[in-house]
GUKE-931850 format. One record per residue (C-alpha): x, y, z. Coordinates in pm, 1 decimal, padded with zeros to 6 digits. Layout:
<zakes>
<px: X; py: Y; pz: Z>
...
</zakes>
This chain:
<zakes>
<px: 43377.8; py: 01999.9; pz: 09981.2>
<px: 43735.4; py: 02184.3; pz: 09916.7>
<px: 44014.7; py: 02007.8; pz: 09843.6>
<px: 44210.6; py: 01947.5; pz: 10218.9>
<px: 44261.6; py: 01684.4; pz: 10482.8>
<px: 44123.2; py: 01759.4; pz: 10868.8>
<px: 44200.6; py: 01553.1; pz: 11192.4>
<px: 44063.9; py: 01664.1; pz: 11506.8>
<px: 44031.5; py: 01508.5; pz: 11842.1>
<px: 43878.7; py: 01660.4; pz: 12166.5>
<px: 43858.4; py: 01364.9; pz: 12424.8>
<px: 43991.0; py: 01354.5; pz: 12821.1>
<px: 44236.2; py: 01623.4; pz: 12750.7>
<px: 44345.6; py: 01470.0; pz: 12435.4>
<px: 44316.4; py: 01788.1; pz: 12238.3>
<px: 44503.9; py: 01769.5; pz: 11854.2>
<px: 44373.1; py: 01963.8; pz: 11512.3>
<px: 44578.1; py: 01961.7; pz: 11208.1>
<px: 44462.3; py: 02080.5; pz: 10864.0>
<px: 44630.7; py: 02071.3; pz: 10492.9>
<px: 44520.7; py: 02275.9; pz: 10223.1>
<px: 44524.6; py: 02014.8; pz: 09899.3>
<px: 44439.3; py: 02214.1; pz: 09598.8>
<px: 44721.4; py: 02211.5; pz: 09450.5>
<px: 44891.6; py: 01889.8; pz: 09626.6>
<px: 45068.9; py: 01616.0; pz: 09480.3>
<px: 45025.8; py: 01268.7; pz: 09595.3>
<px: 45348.1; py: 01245.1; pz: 09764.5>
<px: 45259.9; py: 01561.4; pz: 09958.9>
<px: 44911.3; py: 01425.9; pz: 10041.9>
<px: 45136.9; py: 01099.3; pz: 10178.8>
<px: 45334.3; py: 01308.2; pz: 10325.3>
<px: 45104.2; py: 01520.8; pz: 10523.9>
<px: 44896.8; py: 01193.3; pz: 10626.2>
<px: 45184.5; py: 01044.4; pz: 10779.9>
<px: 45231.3; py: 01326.2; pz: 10954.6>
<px: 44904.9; py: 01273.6; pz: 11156.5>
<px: 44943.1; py: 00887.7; pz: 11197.7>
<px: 45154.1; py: 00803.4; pz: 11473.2>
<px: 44909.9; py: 01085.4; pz: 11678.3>
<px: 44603.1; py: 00861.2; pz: 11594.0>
<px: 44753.8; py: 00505.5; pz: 11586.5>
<px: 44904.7; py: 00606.4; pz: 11961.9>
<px: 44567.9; py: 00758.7; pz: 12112.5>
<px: 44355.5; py: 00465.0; pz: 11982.3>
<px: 44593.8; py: 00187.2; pz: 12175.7>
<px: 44577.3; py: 00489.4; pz: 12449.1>
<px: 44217.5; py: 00421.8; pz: 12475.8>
<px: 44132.8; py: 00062.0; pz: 12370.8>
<px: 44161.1; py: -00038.6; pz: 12767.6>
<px: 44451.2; py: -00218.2; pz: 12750.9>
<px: 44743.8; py: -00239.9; pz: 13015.5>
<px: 45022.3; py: -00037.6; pz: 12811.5>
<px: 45328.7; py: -00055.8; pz: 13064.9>
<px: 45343.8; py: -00452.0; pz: 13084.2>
<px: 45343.8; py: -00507.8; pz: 12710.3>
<px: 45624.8; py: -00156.4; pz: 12708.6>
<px: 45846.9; py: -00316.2; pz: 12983.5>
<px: 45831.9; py: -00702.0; pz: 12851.0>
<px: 45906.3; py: -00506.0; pz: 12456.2>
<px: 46191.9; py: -00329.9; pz: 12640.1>
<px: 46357.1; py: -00616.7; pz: 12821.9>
<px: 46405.4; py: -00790.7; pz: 12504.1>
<px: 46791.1; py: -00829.6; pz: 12423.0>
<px: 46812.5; py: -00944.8; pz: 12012.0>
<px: 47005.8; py: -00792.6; pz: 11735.5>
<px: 46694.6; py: -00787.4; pz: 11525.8>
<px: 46304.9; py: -00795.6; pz: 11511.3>
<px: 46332.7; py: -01124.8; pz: 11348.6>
<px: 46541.3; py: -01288.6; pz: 11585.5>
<px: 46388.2; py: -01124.1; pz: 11890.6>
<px: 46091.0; py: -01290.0; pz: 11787.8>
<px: 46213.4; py: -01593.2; pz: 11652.4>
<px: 46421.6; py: -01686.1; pz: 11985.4>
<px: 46186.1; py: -01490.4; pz: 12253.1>
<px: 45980.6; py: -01793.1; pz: 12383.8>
<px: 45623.8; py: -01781.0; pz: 12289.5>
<px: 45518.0; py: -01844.6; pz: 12612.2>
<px: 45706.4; py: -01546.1; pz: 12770.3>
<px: 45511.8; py: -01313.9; pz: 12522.2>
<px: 45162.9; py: -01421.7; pz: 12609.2>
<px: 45248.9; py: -01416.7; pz: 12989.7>
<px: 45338.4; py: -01052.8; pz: 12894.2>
<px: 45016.8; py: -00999.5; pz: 12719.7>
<px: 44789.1; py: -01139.9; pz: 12949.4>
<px: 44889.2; py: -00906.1; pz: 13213.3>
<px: 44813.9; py: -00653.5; pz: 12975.7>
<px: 44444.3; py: -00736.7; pz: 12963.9>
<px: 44352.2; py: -00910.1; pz: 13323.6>
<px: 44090.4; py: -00663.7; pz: 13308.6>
<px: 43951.6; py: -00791.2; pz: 13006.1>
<px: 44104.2; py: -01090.2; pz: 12824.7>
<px: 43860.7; py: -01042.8; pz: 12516.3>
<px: 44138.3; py: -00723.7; pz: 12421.2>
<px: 44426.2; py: -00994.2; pz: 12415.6>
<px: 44443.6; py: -00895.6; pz: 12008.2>
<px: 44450.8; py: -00515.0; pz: 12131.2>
<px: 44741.9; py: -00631.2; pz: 12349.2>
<px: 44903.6; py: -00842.8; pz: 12073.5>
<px: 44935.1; py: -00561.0; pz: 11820.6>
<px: 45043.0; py: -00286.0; pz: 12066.8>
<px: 45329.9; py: -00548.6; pz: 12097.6>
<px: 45428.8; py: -00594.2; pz: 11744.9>
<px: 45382.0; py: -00215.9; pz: 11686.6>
<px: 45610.5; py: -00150.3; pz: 11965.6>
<px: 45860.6; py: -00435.8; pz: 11874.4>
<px: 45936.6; py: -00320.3; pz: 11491.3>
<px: 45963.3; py: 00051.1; pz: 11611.7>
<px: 46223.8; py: -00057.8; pz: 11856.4>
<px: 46369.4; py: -00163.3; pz: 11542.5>
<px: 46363.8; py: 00068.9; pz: 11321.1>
<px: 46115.7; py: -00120.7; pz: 11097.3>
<px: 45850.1; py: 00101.1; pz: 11013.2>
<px: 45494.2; py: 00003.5; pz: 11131.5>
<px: 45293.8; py: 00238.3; pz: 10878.0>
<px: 45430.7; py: 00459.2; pz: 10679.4>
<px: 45664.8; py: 00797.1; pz: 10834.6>
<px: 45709.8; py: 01069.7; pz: 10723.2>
<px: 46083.9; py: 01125.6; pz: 10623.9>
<px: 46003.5; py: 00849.4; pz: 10337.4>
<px: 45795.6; py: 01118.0; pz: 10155.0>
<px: 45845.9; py: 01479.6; pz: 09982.8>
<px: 45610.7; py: 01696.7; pz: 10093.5>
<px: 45619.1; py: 02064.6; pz: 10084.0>
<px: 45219.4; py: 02152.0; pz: 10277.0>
<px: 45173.4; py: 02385.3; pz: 10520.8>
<px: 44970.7; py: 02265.2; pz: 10825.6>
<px: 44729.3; py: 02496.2; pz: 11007.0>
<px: 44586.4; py: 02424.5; pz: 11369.9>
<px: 44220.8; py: 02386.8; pz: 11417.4>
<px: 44028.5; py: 02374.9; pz: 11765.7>
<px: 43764.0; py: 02079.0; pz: 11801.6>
<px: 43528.5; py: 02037.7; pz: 12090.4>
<px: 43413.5; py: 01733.7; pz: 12175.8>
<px: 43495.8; py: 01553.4; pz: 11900.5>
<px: 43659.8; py: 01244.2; pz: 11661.4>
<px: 43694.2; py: 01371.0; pz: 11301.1>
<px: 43856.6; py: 01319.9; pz: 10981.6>
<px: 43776.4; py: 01466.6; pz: 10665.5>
<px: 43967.9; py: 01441.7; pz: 10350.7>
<px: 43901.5; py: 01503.3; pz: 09964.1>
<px: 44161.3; py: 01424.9; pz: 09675.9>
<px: 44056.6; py: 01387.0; pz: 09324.9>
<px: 43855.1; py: 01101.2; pz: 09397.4>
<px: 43979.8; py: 01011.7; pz: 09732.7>
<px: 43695.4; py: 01078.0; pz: 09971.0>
<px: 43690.6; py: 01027.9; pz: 10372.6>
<px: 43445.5; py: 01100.1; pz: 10621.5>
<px: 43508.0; py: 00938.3; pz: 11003.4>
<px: 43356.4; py: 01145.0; pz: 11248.0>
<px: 43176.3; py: 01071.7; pz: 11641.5>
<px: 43025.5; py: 01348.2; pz: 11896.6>
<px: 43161.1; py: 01381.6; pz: 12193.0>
<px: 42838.8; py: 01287.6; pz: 12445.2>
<px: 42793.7; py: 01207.9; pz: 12793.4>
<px: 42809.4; py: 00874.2; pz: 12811.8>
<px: 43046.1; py: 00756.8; pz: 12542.1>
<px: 43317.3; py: 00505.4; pz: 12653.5>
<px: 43693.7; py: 00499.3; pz: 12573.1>
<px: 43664.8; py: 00204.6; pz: 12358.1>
<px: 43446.1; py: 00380.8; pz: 12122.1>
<px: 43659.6; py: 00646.4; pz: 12057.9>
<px: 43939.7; py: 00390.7; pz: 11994.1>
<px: 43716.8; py: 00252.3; pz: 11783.7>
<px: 43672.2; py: 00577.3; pz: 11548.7>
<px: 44041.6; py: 00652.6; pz: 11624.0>
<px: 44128.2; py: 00306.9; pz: 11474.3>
<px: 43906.6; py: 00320.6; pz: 11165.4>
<px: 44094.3; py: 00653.6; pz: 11086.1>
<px: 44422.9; py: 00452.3; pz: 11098.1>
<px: 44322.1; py: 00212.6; pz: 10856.8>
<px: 44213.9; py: 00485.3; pz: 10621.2>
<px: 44513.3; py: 00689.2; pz: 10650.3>
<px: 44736.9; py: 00380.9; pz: 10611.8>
<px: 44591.7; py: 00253.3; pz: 10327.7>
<px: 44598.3; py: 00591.1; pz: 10152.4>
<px: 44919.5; py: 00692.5; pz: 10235.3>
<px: 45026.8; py: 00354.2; pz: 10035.5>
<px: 44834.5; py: 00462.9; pz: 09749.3>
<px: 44977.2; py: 00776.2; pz: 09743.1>
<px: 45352.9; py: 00655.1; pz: 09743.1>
<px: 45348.3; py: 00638.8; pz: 09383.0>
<px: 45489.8; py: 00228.6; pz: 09419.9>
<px: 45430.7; py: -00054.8; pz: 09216.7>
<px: 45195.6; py: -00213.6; pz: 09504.2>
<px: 45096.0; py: -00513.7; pz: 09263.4>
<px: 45457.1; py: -00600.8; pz: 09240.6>
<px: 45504.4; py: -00583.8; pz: 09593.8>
<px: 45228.7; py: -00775.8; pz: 09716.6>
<px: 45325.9; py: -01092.8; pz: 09467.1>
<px: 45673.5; py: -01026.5; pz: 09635.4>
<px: 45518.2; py: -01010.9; pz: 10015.8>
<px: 45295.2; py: -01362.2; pz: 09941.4>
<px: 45623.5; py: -01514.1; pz: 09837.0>
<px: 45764.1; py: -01422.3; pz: 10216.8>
<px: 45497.9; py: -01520.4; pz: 10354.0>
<px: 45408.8; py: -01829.0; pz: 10140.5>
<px: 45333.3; py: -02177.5; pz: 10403.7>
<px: 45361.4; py: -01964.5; pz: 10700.1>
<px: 45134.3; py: -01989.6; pz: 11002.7>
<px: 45080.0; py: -01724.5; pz: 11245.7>
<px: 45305.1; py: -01739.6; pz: 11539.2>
<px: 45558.9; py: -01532.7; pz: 11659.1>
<px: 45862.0; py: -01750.0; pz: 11560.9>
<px: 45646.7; py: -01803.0; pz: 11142.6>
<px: 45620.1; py: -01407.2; pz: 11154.5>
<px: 46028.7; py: -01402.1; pz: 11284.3>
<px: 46082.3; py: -01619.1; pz: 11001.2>
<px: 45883.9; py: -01460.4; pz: 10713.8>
<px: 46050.3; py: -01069.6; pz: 10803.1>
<px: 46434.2; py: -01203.7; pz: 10838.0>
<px: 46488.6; py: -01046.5; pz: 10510.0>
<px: 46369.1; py: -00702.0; pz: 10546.1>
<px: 46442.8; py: -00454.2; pz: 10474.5>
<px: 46568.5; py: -00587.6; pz: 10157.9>
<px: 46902.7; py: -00406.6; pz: 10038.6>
<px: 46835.7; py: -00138.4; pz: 09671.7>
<px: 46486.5; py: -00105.0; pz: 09775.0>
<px: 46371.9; py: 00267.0; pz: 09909.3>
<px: 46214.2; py: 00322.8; pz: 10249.9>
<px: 45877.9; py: 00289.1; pz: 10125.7>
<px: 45896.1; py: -00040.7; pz: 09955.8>
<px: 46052.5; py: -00171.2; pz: 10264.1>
<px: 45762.7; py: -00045.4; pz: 10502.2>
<px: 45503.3; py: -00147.4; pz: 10215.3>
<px: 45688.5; py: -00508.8; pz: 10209.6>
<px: 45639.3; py: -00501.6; pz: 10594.6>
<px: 45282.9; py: -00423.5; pz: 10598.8>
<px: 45195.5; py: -00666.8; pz: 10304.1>
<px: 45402.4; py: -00916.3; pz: 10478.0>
<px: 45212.2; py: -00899.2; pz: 10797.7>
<px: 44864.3; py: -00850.6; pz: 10606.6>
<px: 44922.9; py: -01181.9; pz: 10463.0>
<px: 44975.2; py: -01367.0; pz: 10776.6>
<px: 44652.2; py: -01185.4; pz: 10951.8>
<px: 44888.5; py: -01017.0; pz: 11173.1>
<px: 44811.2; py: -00678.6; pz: 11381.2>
<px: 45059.0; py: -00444.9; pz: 11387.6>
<px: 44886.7; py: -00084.0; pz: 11446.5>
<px: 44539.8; py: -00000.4; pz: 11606.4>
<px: 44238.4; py: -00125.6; pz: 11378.7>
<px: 43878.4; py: -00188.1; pz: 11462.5>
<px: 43948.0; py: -00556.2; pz: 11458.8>
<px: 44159.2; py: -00581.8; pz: 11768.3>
<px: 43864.3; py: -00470.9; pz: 11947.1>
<px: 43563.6; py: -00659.8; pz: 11828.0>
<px: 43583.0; py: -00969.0; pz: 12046.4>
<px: 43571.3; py: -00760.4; pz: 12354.1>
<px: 43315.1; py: -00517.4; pz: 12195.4>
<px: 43091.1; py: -00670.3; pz: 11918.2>
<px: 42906.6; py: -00365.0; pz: 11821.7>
<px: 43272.9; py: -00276.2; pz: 11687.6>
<px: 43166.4; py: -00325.2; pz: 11294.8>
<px: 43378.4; py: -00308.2; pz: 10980.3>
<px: 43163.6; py: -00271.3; pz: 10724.5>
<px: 43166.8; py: -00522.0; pz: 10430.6>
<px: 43282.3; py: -00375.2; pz: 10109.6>
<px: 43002.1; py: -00477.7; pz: 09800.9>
<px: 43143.6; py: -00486.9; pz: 09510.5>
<px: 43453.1; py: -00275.4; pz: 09452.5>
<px: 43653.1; py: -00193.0; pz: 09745.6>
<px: 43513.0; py: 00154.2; pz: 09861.9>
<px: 43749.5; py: 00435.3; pz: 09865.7>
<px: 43808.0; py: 00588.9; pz: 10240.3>
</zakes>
């Protein structure tokens, strides 16, 4: 298998294909290039989870707060989940789809980056445009760094499957655009636990635990890694993964890892 990094999606006009060439990448250009395909995926796999989008959008929009923190430290609780539960009358098992499509939305109305962007990395890789049909795919090699996330296309296949895929391709290009940033990660995470330390989850605790960011001498990526570590700690959603879907849709599975965590 060469060397490169493929996304494709063919799905209800949703029609994207992006390939890097990674022979002779570095791993900030291999961060680089994966965050250019992650808002795409993180986007179309909310897009499809079969959620309401516009009430969670308008109740994100009406908010009036100088910050992320304090919107969500003074925003009553109760007006949020009013807001959320419109968004899944349909379904109520998708209220964590609902939840994290909020937060996402929320710290990118702030400028607080949910994943990491692409202006925090150097990257100098050309992309070229592939042509799927009828397809979910990602395939990546690096060194060591192996991926392979792909579904068919069939008759029959529902939307929340191909969120599904779509959302287990987020996690993996998340996490490996992290490990590519060339940070101290084990420095950051003993920082994030400190933020987060006797914090429950709720909306005013997760206010609470990102007043401080981003933290002043610290670069763009530390910041967004803070953020993410942060949120990991206090089992908060804030982009599309499998999990916000596997109440509503149990055959959703994320497999268990045995032994060391597997890479992908």
């Amino acid at each position: 298998m060469p060397e490169e990094l493929i996304f494709e999606m063919d799905y209800k006009g949703e029609k994207h294909g992006v390939k890097f060439n990674l022979e002779s990448a570095s791993e900030q250009d291999v961060a680089h290039a994966i965050s250019h395909i992650l808002p795409f995926v993180n986007e179309q796999a909310f897009h499809f989870s079969g959620i309401n989008k516009k009430p969670v959008e308008e109740f994100v929009h009406s908010i009036s707060a100088p910050t992320a923190s304090d919107a969500l430290k003074n925003t009553p609780s109760s007006s949020i989940r009013a807001a959320l539960d419109e968004a899944v009358k349909e379904n109520p098992l998708l209220f964590p789809a609902a939840q994290s499509y909020f937060y996402f939305l929320l710290l990118r109305k702030y400028s607080l980056p949910p994943f990491p962007m692409q202006e925090m990395f150097q990257g100098n890789l050309h992309s070229e445009k592939t042509h799927p049909v009828a397809k979910v795919a990602l395939l990546a090699k690096f060194k060591s760094w192996i991926a392979i996330k792909k579904m068919g296309i069939v008759p029959g296949v529902q939307d929340y499957e191909v969120s599904a895929t779509l959302c287990a391709i987020n996690e993996t290009l998340v996490k490996k655009a992290f490990d590519f940033s060339q940070l101290d990660l084990t420095a950051l995470d003993t920082h994030a636990k400190k933020l987060a330390a006797g914090k429950r989850k709720s909306f005013q605790n997760v206010g609470e635990a990102i007043s401080t960011l981003p933290e002043k001498g610290r670069k763009p990526t530390e910041n967004a890694y803070l953020l993410f570590a942060v949120l990991r700690e206090l089992n908060v959603s804030h982009y599309s993964q499998r999990e916000m879907l596997m109440k509503a849709h149990p055959d959703v599975k994320i497999p268990k890892p045995r032994g060391r965590v597997a890479k992908g």
